[in-house]
DRENPA-3360 file (N, C-alpha, C; in nm, 2 decimals, always signed):
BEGIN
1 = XXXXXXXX = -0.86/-11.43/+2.25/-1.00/-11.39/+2.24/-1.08/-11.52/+2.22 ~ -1.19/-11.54/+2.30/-1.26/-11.60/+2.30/-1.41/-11.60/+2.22 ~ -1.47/-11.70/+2.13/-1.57/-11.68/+2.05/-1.70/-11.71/+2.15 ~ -1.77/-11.63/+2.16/-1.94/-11.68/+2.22/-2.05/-11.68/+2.14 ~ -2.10/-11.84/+2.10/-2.20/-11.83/+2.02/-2.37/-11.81/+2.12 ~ -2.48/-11.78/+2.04/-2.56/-11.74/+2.06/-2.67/-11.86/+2.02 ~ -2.65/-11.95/+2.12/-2.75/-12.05/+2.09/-2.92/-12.08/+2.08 ~ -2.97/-11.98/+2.17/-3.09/-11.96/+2.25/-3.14/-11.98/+2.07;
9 = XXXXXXXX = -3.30/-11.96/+2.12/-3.40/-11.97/+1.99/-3.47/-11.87/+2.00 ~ -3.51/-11.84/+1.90/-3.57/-11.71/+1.87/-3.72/-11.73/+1.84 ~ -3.79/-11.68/+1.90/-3.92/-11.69/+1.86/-4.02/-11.61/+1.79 ~ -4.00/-11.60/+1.67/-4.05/-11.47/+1.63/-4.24/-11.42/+1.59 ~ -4.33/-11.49/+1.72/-4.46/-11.47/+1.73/-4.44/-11.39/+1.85 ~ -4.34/-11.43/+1.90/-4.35/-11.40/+2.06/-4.42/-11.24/+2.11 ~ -4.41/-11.18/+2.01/-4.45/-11.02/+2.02/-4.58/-11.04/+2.00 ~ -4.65/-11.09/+1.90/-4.83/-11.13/+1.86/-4.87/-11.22/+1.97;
17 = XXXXXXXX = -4.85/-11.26/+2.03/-4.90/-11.31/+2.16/-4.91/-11.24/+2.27 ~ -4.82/-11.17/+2.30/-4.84/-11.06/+2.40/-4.93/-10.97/+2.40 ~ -4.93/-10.92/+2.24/-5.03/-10.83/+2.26/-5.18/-10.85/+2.29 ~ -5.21/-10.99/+2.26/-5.37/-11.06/+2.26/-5.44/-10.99/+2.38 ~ -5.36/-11.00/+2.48/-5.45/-10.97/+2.64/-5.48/-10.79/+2.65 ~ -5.40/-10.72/+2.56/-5.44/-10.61/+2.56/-5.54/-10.56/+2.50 ~ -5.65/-10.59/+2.41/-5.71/-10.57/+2.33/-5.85/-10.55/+2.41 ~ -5.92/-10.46/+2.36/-6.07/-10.45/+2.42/-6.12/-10.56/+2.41;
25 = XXXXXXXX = -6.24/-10.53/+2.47/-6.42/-10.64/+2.46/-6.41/-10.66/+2.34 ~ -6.45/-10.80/+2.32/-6.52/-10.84/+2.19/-6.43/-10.78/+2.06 ~ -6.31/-10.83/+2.08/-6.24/-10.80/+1.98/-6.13/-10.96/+1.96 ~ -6.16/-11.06/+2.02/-6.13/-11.18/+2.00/-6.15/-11.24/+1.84 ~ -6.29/-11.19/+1.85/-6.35/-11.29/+1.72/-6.38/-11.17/+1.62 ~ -6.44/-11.22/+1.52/-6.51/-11.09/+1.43/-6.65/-11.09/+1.46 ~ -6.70/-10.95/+1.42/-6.88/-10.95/+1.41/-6.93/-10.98/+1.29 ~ -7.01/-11.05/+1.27/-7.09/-11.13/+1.14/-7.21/-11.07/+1.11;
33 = XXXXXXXX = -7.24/-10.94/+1.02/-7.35/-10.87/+0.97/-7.40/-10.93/+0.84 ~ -7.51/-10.99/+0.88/-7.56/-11.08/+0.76/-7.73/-11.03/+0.71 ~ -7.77/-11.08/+0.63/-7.88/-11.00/+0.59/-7.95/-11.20/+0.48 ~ -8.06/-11.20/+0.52/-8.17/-11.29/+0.51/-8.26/-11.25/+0.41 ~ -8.29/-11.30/+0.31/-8.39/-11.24/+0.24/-8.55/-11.35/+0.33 ~ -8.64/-11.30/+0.31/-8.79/-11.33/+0.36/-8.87/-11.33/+0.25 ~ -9.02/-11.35/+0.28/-9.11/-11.33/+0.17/-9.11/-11.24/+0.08 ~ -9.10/-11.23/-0.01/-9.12/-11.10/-0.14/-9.00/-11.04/-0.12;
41 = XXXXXXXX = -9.03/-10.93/-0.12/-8.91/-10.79/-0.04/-8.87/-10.72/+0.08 ~ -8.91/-10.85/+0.19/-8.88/-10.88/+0.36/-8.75/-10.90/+0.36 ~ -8.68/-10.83/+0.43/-8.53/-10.94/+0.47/-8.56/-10.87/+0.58 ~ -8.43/-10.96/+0.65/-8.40/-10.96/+0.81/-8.25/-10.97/+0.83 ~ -8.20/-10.86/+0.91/-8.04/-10.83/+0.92/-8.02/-10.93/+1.06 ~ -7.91/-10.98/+1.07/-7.84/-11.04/+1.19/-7.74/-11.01/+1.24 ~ -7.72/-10.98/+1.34/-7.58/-10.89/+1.42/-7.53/-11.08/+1.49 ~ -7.41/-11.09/+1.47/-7.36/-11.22/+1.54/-7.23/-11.20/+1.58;
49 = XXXXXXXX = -7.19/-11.24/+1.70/-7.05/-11.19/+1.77/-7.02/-11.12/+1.82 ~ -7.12/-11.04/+1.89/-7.08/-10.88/+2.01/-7.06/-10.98/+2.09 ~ -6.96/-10.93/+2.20/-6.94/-10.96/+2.31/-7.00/-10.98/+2.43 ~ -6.97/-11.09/+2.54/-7.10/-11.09/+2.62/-7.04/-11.02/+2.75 ~ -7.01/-10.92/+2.69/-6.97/-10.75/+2.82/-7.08/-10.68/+2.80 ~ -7.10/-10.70/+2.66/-7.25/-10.57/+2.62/-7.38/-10.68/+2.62 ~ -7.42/-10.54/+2.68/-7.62/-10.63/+2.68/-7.68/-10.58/+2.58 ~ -7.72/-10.73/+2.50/-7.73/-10.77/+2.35/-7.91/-10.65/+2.36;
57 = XXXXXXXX = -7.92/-10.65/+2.47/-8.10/-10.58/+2.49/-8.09/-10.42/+2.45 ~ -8.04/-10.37/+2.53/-8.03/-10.26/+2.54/-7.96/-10.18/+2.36 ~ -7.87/-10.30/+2.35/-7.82/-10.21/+2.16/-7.96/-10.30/+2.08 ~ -8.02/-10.37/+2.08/-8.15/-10.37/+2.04/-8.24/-10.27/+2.03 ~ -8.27/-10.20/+2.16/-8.35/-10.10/+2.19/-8.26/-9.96/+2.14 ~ -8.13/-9.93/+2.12/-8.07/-9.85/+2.08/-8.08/-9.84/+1.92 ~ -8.04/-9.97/+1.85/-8.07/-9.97/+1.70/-8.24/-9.98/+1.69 ~ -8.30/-10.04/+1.74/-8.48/-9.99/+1.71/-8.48/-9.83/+1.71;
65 = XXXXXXXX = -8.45/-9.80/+1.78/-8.44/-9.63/+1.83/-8.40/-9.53/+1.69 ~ -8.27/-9.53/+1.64/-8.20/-9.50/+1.62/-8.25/-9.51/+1.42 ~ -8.24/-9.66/+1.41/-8.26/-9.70/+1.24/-8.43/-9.73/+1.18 ~ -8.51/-9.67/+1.30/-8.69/-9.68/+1.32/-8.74/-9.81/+1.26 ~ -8.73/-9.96/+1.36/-8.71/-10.05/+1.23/-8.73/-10.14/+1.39 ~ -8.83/-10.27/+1.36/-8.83/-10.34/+1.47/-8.70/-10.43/+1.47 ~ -8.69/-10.52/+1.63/-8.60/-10.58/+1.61/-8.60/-10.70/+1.77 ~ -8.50/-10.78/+1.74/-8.51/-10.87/+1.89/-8.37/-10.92/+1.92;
73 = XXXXXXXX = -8.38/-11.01/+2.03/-8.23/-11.13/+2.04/-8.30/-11.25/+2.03 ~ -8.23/-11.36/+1.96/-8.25/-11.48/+1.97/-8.15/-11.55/+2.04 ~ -8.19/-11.66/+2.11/-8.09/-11.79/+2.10/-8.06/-11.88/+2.01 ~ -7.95/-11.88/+1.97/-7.94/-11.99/+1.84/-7.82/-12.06/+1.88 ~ -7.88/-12.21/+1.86/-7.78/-12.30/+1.92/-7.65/-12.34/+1.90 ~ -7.60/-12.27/+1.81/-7.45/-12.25/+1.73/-7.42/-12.15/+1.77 ~ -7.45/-12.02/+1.72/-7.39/-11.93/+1.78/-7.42/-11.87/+1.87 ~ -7.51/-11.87/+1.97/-7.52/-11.80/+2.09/-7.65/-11.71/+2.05;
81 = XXXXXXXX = -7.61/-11.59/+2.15/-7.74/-11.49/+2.15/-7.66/-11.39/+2.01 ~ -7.76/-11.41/+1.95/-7.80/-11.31/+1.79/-7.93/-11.23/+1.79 ~ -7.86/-11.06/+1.73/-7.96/-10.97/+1.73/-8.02/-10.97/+1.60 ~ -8.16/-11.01/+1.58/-8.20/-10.97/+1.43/-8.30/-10.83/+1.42 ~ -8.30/-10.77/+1.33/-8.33/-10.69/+1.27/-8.39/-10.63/+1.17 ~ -8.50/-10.60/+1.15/-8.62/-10.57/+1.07/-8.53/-10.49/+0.91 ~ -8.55/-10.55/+0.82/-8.50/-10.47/+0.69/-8.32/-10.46/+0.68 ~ -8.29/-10.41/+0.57/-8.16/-10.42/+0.53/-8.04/-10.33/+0.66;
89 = XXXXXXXX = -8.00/-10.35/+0.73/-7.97/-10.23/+0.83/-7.81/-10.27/+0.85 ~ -7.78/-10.34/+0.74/-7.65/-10.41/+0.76/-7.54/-10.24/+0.76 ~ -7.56/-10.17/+0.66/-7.39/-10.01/+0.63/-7.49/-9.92/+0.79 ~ -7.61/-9.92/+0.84/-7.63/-9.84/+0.95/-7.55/-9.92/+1.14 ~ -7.57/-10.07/+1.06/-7.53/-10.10/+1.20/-7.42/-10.09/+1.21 ~ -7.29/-10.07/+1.09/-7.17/-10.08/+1.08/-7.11/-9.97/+1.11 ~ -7.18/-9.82/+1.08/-7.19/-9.72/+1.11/-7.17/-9.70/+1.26 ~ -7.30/-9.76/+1.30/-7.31/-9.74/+1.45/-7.20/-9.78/+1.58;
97 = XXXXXXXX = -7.20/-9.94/+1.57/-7.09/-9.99/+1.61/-6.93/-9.89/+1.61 ~ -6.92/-9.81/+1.49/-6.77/-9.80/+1.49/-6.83/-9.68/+1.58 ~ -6.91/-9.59/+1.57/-6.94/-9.47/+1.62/-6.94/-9.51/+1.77 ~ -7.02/-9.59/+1.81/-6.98/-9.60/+1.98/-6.90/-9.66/+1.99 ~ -6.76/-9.73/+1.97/-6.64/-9.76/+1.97/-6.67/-9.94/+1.97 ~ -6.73/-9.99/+1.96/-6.78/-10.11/+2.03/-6.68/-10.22/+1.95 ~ -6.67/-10.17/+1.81/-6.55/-10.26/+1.73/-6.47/-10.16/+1.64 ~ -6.35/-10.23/+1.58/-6.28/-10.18/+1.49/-6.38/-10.22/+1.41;
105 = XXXXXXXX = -6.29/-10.13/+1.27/-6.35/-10.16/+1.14/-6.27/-10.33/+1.08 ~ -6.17/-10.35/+1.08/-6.09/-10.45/+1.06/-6.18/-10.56/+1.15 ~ -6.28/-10.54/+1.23/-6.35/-10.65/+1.30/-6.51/-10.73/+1.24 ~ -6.53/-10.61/+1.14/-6.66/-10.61/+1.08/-6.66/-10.70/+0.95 ~ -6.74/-10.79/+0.93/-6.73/-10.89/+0.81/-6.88/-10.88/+0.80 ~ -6.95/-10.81/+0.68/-7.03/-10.77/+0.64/-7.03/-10.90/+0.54 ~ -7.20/-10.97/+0.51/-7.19/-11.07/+0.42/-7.36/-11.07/+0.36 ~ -7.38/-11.09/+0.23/-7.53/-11.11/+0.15/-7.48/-11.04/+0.00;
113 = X = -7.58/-11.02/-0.06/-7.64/-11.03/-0.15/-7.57/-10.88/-0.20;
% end
């Protein structure tokens, strides 16, 4: 009887890698819901990290719509195009997002005050 050892290497990420390319839009990074205080009792919510599959315009015009609350995109030279948003709207946008499927919840990093 002959002994056969099993030399090869084992890689044991090798399964977390694979799955990477299966994953929807904008599920690479996390989304960054942050909230700004302003003059007096002004703040301003910021949506950072949607995906650039979705047009940053249109879920502007959807959350204006939706949370009756003005709002825009900016350019910002670190992180790209960011949606801000009139008043505290941080648990509505969070809401919203998971409701049109756009992120997990495990994707959402909610941050302030």
């Amino acid at each position: 009887m002959s002994t056969i050892q099993n030399l090869q290497s084992f890689d044991p990420f090798a399964d977390a890698t694979k799955g990477a390319d299966l994953l929807p839009a904008g599920t690479e990074d996390y989304i960054h819901i942050r909230i700004q205080q302003l003059n007096g009792r002004k703040t301003l919510t910021t949506v950072q990290g949607i995906s650039d599959d979705y047009d940053k315009k249109k879920l502007v015009k959807a959350f204006k719509k939706k949370f009756t609350c003005n709002g825009t995109v900016i350019e910002h030279p670190e992180y790209g195009e960011v949606i801000q948003l009139q008043g505290d709207q941080r648990k509505n946008i969070c809401q919203f997002l998971l409701e049109v499927g756009i992120v997990k919840e495990e994707q959402l990093k909610v941050h302030g005050f």
